[in-house]
C-alpha positions as CSV (number, residue, x, y, z in Angstrom):
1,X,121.3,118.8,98.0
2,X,118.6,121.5,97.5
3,X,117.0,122.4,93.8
4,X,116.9,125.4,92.5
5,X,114.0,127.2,91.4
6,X,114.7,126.8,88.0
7,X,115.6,122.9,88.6
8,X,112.2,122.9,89.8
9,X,110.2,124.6,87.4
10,X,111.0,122.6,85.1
11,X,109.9,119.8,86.6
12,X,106.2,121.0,87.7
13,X,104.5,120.3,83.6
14,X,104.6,117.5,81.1
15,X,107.3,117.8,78.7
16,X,104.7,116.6,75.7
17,X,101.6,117.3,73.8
18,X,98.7,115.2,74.7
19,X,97.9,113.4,70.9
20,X,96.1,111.0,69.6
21,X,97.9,108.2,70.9
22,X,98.8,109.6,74.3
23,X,94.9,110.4,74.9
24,X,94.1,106.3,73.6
25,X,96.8,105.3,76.1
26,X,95.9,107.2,79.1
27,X,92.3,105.7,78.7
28,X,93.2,102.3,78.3
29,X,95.1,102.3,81.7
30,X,92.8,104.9,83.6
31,X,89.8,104.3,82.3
32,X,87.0,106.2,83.7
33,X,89.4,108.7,85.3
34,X,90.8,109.6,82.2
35,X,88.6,112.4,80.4
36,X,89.2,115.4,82.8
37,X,92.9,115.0,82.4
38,X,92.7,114.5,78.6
39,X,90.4,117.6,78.3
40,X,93.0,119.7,81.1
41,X,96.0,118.4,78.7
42,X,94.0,120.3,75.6
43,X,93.1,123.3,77.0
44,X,96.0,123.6,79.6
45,X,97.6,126.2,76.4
46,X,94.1,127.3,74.7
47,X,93.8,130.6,76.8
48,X,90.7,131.8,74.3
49,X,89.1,128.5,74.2
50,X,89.4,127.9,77.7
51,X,87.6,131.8,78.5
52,X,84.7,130.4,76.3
53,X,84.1,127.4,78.0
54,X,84.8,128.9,81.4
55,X,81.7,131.3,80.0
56,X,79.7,129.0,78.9
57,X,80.1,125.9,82.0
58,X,79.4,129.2,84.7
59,X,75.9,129.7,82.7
60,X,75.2,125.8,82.6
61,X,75.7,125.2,86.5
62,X,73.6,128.0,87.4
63,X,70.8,127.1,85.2
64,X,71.2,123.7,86.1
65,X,71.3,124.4,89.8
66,X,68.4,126.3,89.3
67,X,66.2,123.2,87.6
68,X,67.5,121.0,90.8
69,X,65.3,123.4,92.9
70,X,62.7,122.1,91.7
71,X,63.5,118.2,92.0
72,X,63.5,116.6,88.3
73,X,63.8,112.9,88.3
74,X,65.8,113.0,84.6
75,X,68.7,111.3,84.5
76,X,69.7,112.7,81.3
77,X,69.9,116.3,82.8
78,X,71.5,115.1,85.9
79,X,74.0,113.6,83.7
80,X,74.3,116.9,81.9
81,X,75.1,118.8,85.1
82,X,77.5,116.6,85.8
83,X,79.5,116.9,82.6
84,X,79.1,120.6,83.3
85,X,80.2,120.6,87.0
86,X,83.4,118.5,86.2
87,X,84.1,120.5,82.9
88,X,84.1,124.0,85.4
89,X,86.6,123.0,87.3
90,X,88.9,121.7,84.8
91,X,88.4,125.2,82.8
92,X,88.7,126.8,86.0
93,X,92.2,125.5,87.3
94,X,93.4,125.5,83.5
95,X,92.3,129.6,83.3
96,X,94.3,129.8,86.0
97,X,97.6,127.4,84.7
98,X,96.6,125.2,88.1
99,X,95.3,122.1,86.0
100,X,98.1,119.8,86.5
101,X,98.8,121.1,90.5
102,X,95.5,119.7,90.6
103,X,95.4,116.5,88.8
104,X,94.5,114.0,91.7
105,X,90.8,115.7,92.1
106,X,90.0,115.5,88.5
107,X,90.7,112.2,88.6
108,X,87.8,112.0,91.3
109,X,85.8,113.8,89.5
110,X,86.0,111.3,86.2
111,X,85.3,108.6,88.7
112,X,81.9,110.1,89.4
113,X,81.0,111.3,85.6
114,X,81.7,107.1,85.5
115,X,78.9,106.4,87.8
116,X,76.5,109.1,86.0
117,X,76.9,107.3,82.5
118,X,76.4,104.0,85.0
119,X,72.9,105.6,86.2
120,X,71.7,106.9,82.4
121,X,72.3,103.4,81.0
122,X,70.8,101.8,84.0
123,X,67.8,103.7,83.9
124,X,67.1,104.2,80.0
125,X,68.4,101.0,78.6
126,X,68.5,98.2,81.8
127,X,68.6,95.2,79.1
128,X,72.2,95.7,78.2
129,X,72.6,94.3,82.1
130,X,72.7,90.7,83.2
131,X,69.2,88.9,84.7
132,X,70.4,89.4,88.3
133,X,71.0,93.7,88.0
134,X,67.7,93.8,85.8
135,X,65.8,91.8,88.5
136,X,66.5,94.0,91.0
137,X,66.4,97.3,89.0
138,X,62.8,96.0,88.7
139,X,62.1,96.6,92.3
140,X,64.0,99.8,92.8
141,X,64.2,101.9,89.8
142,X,61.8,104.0,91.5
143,X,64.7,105.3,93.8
144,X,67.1,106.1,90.6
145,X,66.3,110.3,90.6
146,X,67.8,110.1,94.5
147,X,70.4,108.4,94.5
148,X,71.7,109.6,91.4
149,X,70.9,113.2,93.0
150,X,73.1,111.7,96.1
151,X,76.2,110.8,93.8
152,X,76.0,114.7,93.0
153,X,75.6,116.0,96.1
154,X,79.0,113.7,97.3
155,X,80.4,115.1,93.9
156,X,79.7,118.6,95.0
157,X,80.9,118.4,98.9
158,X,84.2,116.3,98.3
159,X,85.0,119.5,95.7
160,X,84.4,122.1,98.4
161,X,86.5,120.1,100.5
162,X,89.4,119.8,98.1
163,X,89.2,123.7,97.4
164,X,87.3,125.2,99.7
165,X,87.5,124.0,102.7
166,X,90.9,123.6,102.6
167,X,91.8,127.0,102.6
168,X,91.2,127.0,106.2
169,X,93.5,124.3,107.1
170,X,96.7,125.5,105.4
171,X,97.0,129.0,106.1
172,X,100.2,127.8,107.9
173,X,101.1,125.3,105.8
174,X,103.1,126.9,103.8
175,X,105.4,125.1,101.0
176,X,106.1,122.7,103.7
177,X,104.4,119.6,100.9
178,X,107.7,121.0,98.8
179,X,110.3,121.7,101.1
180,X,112.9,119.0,102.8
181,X,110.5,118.2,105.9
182,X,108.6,116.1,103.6
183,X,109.8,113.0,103.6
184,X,108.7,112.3,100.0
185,X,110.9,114.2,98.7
186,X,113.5,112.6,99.7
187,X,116.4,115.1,101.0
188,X,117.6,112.8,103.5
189,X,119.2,111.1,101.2
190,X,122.6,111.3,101.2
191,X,124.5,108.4,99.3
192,X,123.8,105.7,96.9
193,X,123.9,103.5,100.4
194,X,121.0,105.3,101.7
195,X,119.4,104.6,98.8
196,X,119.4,101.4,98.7
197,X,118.1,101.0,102.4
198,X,115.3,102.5,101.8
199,X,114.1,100.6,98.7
200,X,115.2,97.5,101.2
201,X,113.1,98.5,103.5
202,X,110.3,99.2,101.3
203,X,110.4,96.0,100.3
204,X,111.0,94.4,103.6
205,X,108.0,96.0,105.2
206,X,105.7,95.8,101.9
207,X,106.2,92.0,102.0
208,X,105.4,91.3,105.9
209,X,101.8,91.0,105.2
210,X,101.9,89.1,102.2
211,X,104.7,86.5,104.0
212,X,102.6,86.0,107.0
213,X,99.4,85.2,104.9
214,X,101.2,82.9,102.7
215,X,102.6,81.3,106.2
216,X,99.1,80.8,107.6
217,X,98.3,79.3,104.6
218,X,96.2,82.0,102.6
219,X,98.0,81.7,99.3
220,X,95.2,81.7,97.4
221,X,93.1,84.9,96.9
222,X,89.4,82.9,97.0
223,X,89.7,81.3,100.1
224,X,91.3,81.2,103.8
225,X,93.0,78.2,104.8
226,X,91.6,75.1,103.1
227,X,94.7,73.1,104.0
228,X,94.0,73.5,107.4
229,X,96.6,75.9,108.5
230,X,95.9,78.5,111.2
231,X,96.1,82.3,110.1
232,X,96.7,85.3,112.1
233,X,94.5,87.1,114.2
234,X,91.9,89.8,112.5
235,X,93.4,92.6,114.2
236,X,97.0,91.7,113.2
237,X,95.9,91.1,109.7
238,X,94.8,94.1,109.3
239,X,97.8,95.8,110.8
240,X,100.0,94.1,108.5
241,X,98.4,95.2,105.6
242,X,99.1,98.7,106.1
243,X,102.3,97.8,105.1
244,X,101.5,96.3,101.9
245,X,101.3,99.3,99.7
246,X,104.9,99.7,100.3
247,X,106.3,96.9,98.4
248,X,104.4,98.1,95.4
249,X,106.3,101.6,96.1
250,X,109.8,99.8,96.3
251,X,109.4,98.1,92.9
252,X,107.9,101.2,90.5
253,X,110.4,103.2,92.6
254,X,112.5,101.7,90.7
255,X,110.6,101.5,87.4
256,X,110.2,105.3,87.9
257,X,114.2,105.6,87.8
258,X,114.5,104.1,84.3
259,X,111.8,105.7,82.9
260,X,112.8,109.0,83.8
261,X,116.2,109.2,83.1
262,X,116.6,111.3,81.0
263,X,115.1,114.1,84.0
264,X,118.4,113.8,85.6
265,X,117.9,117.4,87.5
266,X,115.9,115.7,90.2
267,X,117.7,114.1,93.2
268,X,117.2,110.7,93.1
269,X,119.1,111.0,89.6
270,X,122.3,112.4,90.2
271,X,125.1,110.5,88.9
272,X,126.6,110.1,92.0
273,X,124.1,107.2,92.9
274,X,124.1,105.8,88.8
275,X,125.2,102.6,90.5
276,X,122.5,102.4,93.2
277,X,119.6,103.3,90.3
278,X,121.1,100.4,88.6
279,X,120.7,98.2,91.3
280,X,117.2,99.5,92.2
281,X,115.6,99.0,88.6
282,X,117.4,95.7,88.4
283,X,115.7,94.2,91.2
284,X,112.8,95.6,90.6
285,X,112.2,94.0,87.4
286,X,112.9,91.1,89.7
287,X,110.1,91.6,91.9
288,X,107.6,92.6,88.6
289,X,107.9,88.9,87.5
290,X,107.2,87.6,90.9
291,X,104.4,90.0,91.2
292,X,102.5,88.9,88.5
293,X,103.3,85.2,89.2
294,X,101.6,85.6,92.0
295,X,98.9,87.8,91.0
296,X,98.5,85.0,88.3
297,X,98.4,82.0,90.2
298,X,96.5,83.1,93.4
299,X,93.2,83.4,91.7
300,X,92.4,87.3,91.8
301,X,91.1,87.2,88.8
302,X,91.7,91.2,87.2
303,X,93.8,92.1,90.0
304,X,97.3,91.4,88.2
305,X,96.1,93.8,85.6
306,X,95.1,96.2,88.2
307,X,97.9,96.0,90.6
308,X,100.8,95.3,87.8
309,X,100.7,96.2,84.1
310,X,98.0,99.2,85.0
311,X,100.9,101.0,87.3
312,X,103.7,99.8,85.0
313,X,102.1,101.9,82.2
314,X,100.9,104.2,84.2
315,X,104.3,105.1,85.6
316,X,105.4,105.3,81.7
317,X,102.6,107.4,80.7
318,X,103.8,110.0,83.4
319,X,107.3,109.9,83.2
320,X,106.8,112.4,80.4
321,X,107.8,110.0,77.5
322,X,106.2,110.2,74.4
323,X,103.9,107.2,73.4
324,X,105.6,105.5,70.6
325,X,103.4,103.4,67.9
326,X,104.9,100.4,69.6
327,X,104.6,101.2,73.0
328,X,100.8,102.1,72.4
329,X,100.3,98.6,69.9
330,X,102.2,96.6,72.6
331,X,100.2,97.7,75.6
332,X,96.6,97.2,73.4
333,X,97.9,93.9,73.0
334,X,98.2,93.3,76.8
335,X,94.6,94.8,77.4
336,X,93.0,92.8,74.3
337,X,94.4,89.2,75.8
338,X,93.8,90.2,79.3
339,X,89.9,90.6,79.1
340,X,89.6,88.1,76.2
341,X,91.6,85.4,77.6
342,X,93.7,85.6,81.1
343,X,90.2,87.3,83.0
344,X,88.1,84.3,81.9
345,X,90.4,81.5,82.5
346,X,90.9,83.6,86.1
347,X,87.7,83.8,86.7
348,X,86.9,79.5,86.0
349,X,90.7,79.0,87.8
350,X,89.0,81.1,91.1
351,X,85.7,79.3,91.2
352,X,88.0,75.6,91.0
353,X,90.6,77.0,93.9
354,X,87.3,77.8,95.8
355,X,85.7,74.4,95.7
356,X,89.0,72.4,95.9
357,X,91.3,71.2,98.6
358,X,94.5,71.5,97.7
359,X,96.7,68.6,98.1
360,X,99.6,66.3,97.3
361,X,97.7,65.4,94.6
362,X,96.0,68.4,93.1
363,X,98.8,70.8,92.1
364,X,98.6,74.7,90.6
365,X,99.2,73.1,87.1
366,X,96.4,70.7,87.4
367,X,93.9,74.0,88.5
368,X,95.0,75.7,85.5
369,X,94.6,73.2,83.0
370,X,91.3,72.0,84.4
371,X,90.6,75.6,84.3
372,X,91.7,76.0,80.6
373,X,89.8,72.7,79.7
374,X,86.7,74.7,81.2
375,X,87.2,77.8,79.4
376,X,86.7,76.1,75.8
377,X,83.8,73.9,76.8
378,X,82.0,77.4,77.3
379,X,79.3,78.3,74.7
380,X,79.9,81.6,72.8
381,X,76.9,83.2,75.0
382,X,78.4,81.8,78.1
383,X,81.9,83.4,76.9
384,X,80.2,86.2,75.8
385,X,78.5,86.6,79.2
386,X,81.9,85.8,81.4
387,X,83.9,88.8,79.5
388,X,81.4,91.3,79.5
389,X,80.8,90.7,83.4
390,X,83.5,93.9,84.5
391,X,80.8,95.9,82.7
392,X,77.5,94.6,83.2
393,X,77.8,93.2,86.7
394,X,80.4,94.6,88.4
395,X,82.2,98.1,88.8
396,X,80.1,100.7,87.8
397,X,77.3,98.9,87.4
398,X,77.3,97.4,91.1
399,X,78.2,100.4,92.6
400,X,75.2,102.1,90.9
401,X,72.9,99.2,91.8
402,X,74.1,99.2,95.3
403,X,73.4,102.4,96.0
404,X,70.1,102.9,94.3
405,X,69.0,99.5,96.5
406,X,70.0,101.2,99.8
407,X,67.9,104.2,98.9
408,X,65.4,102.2,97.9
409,X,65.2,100.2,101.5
410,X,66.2,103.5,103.3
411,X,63.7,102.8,106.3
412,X,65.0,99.1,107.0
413,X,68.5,100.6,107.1
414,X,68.4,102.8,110.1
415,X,71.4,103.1,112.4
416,X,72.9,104.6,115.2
417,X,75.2,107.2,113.3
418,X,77.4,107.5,116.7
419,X,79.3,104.7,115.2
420,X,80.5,106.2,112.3
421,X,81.4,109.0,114.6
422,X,83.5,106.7,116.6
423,X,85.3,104.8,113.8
424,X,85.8,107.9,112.2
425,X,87.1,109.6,115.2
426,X,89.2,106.8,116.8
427,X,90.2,104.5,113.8
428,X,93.5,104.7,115.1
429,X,93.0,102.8,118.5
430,X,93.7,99.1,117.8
431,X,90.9,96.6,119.1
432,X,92.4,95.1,121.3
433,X,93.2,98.1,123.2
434,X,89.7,98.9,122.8
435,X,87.5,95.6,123.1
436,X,83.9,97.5,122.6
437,X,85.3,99.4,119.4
438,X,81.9,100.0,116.7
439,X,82.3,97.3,113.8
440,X,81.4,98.7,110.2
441,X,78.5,98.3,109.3
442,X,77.4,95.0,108.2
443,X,77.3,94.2,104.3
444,X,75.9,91.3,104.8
445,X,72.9,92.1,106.5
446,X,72.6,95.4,103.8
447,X,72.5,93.1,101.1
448,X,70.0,90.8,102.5
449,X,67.9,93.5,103.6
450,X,68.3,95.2,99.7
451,X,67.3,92.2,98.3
452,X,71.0,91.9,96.6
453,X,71.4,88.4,98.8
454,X,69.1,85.8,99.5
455,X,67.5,85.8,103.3
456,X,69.6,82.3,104.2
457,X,73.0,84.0,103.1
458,X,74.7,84.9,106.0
459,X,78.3,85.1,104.8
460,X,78.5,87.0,101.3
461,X,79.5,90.4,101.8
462,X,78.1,93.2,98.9
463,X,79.4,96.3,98.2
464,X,77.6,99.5,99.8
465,X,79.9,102.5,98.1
466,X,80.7,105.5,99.6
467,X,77.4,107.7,99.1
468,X,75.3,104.4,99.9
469,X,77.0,104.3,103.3
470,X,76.5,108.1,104.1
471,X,73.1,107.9,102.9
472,X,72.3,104.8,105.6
473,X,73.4,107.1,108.7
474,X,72.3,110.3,107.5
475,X,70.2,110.2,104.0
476,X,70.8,113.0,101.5
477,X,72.6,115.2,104.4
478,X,74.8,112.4,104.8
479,X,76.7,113.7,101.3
480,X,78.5,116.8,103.5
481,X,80.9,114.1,104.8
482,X,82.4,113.9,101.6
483,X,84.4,117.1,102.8
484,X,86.3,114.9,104.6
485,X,87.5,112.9,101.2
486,X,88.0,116.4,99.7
487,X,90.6,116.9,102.3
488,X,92.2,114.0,101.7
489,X,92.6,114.1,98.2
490,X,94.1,117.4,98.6
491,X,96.2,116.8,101.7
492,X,97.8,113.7,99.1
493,X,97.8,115.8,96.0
494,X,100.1,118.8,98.1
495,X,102.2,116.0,99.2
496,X,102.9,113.1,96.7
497,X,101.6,114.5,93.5
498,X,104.5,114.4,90.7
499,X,102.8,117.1,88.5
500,X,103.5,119.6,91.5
501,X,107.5,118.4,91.9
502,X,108.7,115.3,89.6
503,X,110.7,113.0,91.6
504,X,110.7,109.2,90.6
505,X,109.8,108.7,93.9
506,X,106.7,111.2,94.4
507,X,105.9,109.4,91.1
508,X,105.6,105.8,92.4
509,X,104.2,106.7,96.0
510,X,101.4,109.1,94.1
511,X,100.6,105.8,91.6
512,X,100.6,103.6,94.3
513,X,97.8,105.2,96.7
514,X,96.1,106.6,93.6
515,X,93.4,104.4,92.9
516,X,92.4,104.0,96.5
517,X,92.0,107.8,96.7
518,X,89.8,108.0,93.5
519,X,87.9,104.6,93.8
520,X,86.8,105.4,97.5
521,X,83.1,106.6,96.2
522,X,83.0,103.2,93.9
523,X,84.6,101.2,96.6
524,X,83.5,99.2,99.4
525,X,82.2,102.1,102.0
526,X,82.6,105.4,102.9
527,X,84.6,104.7,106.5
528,X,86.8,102.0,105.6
529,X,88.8,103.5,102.6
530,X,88.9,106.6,104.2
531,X,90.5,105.7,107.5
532,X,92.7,103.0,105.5
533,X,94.3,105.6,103.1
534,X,95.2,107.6,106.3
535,X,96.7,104.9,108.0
536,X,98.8,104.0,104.6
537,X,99.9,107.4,104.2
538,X,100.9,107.5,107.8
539,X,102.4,104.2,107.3
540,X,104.5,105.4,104.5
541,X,105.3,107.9,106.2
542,X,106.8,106.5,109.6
543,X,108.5,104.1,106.8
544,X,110.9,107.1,105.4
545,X,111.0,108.3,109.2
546,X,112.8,105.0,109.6
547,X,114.6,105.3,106.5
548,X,115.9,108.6,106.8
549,X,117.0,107.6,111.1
550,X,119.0,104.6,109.7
């Protein structure tokens, strides 16, 4: 059951030429994580270009290291060294043909070139942003120079992490991320039966969490349990939804085996289990639709984009096929009526599920109609306003305000850093073993005391990012932590990443976790994504434990 070397070597790169098209493609479904990868994809065969720009980033970094020493508050510069920074290490890993084996952290690194542009336009040109951002940017925009310095100083520590640091840890790791004891690879499989169980249980597991909210009577994405039904306990919840990321596994598992079929050297292609893959991709296609049902119809606005058509394309994109003109005019098409029409009509559909009871008499048909009937009563500056909102008010945008506020109000935000110690340390130990466990710290009170909520808000929760949370426990210092993300990202790079050893499975684990590993500086905190992405992966892997014992 073993590959050869040559099986596997020809598995490790792309089998085409990043164009036009592919480079219009891979923007539109990764966004601001895109440019590294298109830039690696140009250079990756450009060995004289790539010793010039290898030259000439070295020169930039040092000089712009050097102006840093003396503290300028230009967000244009600091923009500058960030191009620079990111642009090194993707001429550094393509100079030495590691540009793909190291995809996953130039990802990262496009995530935080994102949040750069975020803090030039925010800082030069703060009318393109709605009232609400330009009110507040009012009170803070003093604190702009550090916490823009503090998204590079994160940007710089998670690197050492991923390359540095890491060194240390896997002297003895050897090829273990490509040999059989990883599980990801799948070398326990044996049969087209074994095959089968697994995706079962995949799915099984990946729908426990979603079944027991829908049982409790959480359907709907805006709100608990209008209805009146009881949910599960906190702790439980959270439990469960470890298991989540699985089902999302199970079904572009099998999306991964028809678009890489032609790649029938890897093991999860043989023909011996032709009438297994069969039987996968059908039912996958089975769960798609009900995925995006539900996406649709429980009122999380973006999120079917996000958690469907994004990976479905994505999962295209990187099974090595070559974007067609229809493929690429199809897919535009999806992206075009998705912000133009399905995110408004989301959005209205959400705030009417939020202030209505469901009942016998108030139906999902009725809440989309009424929500249709809203969406073309809108004035063109109210449409206008409600489709820009992803990037004027939220994303990038809020992450960058968010931060800058908690800079700003840095001496009302002090806090005993022990618990971040402790839910760092002992994530793993379930409450109700542990009564006393630390809670994270409260958004709520950080966006009252930022000014981002009003003082008689005591429920809305705002987002405090990554560096914002570092920077409440520890201020600039606070950005060494991010070590501990680099490790991550490298630790799921070795072991999941399908540049380093294409399987259709590596392919749908890697895009399933992927965004939480490169959205954890934009995301909610610093502790909670970090601790949740290793109790998925060691979720997923106890799953194929399972798997592989049945």
């Amino acid at each position: 059951m073993m590959r050869t070397k040559k099986q596997q070597s020809n598995l490790t790169q792309p089998s085409f030429s990043m164009g036009f098209k592919e480079s219009i493609f891979l923007s539109a479904i990764l966004g601001w994580a895109s440019p590294t990868y298109i830039l690696g994809s140009l250079l990756k065969s450009q060995k004289s270009n790539t010793d010039l720009l290898y030259i000439l980033s070295t020169i930039a970094i040092g000089i712009f290291s050097f102006i840093f020493l003396f503290d300028i508050s230009s967000s244009i510069l600091k923009l500058i060294f960030c191009l620079v920074f990111t642009v090194f290490l993707v001429v550094f890993d393509c100079d030495r043909r590691k540009f793909f084996d190291n995809a996953t952290i130039h990802f990262c690194n496009s995530i935080f070139l994102g949040l750069a542009c975020y803090f030039v336009a925010i800082d030069l040109y703060p009318d393109i942003f709605t009232e609400p951002i330009q009110d507040l940017l009012n009170k803070i925009n003093t604190s702009i120079p550090t916490a823009f310095t503090m998204l590079i100083l994160c940007l710089i520590f998670q690197n050492i992490g991923y390359y540095l640091i890491w060194k240390i840890f896997s002297t003895s790791s050897g090829n273990w991320f490509l040999s059989n004891k990883n599980l990801t690879n799948l070398n326990f499989i044996r049969n087209s039966n074994h095959q089968i169980i697994l995706f079962a249980i995949l799915i099984g597991l990946g729908l426990v969490f979603r079944i027991s909210s829908i049982a409790s009577g959480r359907f709907f994405y805006a709100s608990a349990s209008e209805a009146g039904a009881e949910g599960v306990s906190s702790s439980i919840a959270s439990f469960l939804a470890q298991f989540e990321p699985l089902y999302k596994v199970g079904w572009l598992y099998g999306l991964a085996l028809l678009f890489s079929r032609s790649r029938d050297t890897t093991i999860d292609l043989k023909n011996t289990y032709k009438s297994a893959n069969n039987l996968i991709i059908s039912a996958s296609f089975i769960f798609i639709i009900l995925e995006i049902f539900y996406q649709l119809i429980s009122g999380s606005k973006g999120r079917f984009l996000s958690f469907v058509i994004l990976p479905i394309a994505t999962v295209f994109f990187f099974s090595h096929k070559k974007v067609s003109n229809k493929a690429i005019t199809i897919f535009i098409s999806i992206i075009a009526l998705s912000w133009l029409l399905i995110f408004p009509t989301l959005v209205i559909y959400r705030n009417v599920i939020s202030s209505t009871v469901l009942s016998r008499d108030v139906t999902i048909i009725n809440f989309f109609q009424k929500s249709w009937e809203s969406l073309q009563a809108l004035s063109w500056e109210e449409y206008q306003q409600l489709i820009f909102t992803p990037f004027n008010s939220a994303g990038n945008a809020e992450a960058v305000s968010a931060l800058t506020s908690i800079v700003h109000f840095q001496s009302y935000l002090a806090q005993d850093a022990s618990n971040l110690w402790q839910r760092l340390l002992f994530f793993w130990i379930p409450r109700f073993l542990w009564a006393d466990k630390p809670e994270i710290a409260s958004t709520n009170i950080i966006g009252r005391l930022t000014g981002r909520l009003g003082q008689d808000d005591n429920v809305t929760s705002v987002l405090t990012t990554a560096p914002g949370e570092l920077f409440i426990y520890y201020g600039l210092m606070g950005s060494v932590l991010m070590i501990l993300t680099g490790l991550i990202t490298r630790w799921f790079n070795e072991a999941t990443s399908p540049f380093k050893d294409f399987t259709a499975f590596r392919l749908a684990v890697y895009i399933s976790y992927l965004p939480q590993v490169i959205t954890i500086v934009s995301s909610a905190a610093f502790e909670a994504p970090t601790t949740g992405m290793i109790l998925q992966m060691f979720t997923l892997y106890a799953t194929l434990y399972l798997a592989s014992f049945l």
